[in-house]
C-alpha positions as CSV (number, residue, x, y, z in Angstrom):
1,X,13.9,-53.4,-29.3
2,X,14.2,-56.7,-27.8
3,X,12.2,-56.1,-24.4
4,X,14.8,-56.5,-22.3
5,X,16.1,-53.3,-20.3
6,X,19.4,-52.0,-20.4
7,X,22.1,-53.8,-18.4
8,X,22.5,-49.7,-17.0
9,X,18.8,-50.3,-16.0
10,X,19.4,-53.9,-14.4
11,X,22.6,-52.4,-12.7
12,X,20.8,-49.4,-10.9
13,X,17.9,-51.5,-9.6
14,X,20.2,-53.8,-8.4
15,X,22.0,-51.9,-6.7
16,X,19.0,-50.0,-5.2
17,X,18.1,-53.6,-3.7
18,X,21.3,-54.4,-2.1
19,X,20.7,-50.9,-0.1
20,X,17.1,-51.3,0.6
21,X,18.4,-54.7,1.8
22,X,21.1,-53.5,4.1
23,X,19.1,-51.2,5.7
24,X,16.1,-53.7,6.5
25,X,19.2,-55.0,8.0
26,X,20.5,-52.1,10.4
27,X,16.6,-51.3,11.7
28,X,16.6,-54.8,12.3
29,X,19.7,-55.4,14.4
30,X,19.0,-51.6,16.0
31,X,15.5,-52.8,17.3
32,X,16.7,-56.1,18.4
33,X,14.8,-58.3,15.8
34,X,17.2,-60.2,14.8
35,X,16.3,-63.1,16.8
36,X,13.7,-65.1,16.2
37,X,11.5,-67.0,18.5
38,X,8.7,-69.2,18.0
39,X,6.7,-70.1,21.4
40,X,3.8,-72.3,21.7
């Protein structure tokens, strides 16, 4: 064995990302955080 996972393996965790991802997205846009402001 090489060391290297599976492209299957790279595939699933990918896409596992790209959902975690979109719904840091949706909480954030439901809450109202998706602007940011910087006072001082």
């Amino acid at each position: 064995m090489s060391g290297r996972p599976p492209t299957e393996e790279l595939a699933r965790v990918e896409g596992q990302r790209w959902a975690i991802e979109d719904a840091f997205k949706t909480a954030k846009t439901e809450l109202g955080l998706t602007h940011n402001e910087t006072r001082s």
